[in-house]
N, C-alpha and C positions, 0 to 999 in steps of 0.2 A: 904111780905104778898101776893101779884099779884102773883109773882113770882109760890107760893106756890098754891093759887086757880088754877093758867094752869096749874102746876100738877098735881093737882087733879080732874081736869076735863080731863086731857088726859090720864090720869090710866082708869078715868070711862069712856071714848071712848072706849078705847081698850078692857076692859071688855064687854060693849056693844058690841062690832063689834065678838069680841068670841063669847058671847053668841048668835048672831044671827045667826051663821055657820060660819061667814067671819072670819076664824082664821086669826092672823099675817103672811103675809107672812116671808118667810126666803128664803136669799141667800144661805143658804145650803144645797144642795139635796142627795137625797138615788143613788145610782146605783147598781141594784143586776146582769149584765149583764154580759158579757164575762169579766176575766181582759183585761185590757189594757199591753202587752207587750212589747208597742213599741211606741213612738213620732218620727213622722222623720217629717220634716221641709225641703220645699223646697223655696228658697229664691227667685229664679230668678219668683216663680208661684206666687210666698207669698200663699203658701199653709201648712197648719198644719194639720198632721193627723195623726188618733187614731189609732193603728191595737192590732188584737190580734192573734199571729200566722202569719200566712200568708193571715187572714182576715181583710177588713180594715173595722173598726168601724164607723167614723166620719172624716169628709171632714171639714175643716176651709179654710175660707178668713183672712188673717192676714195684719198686716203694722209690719213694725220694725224699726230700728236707723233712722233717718235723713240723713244719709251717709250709703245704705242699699250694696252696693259694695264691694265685698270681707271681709277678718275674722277680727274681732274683733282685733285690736293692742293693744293699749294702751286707757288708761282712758281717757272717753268725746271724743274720737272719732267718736261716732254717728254712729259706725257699728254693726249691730250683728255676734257674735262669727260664727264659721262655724268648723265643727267637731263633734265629741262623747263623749257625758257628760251625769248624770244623772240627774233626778228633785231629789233636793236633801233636799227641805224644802217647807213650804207652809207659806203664811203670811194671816191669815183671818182675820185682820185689814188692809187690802192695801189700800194704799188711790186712787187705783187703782180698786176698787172694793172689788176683791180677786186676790189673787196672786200664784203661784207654783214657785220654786228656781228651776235653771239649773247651776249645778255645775261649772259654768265658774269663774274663770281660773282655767285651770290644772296646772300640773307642766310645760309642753309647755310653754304652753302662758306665762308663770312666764318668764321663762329664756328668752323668745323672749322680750318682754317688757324692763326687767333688761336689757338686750345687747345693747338696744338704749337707755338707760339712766334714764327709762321711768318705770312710775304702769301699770299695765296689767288693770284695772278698777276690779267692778264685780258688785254684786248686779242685775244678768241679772234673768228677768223673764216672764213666760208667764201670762199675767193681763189683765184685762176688760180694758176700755176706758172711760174716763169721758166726759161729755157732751160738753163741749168746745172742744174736738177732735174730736170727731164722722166727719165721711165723710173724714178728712186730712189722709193723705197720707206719710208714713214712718213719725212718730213725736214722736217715741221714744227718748232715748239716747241707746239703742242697746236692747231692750227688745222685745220680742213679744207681738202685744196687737191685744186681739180680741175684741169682744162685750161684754156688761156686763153676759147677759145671756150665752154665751157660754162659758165664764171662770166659771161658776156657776156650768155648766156641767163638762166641763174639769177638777177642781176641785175633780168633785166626784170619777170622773171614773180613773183618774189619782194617782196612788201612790206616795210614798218616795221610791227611789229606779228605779223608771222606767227608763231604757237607753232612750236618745233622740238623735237622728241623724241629724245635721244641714246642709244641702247640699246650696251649691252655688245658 
């Protein structure tokens, strides 16, 4: 019964706050801009960025792996991948915010992995930052994480299909 009255006083919040202008916000935004053709990732800058053409869109501050030092091995190595992959999935329940997929592992990394005995890992993605990280420093497990607000952005602007370029 409790239970049930804060629901129905927080439907009639949110009703209120609509009808006064203050719509709900949403993590999901429009982009009607340039497309995005291109992610390249520069790891030594921790820099992420948008271009389209030979224009560059947006500039990011990034962290990644815990172990940010050369490519991606094997699984729980704490490194992010380094090479040509695409965003090949998006997760809009991330417990990461929001999230985009980077196609890691290719067949490479498969067979290098396999050779030492070893899983390639995957699940690598570019994601927001939850409040206990904010300010640390590379605390991935080899993902890219920016702020909440700009994977909100990057989200929109960012396709399934986009190549992304991960340099050293």
């Amino acid at each position: 019964m409790i239970l049930n009255r804060r629901l129905m006083m927080a439907t009639a919040m949110g009703a209120l706050l609509t009808a006064c202008g203050k719509p709900a916000v949403s993590k999901f935004r429009r982009y009607d801009g340039p497309p995005v053709t291109r992610v390249q990732v520069f790891k030594k800058q921790r820099r992420l960025q948008l271009l389209s053409g030979n224009r560059m869109l947006k500039d990011y501050k990034m962290e990644m792996g815990f172990a940010p030092d050369g490519h991606k091995q094997i699984q729980n190595d704490g490194r992010t991948p380094e090479g040509a992959y695409r965003i090949d999935r998006r997760n809009p329940n991330s417990r990461y915010h929001l999230s985009i997929g980077i196609s890691y592992p290719n067949s490479d990394d498969i067979a290098r992995a396999e050779a030492m005995g070893k899983r390639p890992g995957g699940d690598i993605f570019i994601h927001g930052t939850p409040t206990n990280y904010i300010g640390q420093d590379d605390w991935t497990w080899g993902c890219i994480a920016v702020s909440n607000d700009e994977i909100e952005e990057i989200y929109a602007m960012v396709k399934d299909g986009t190549p992304i370029f991960i340099y050293p």
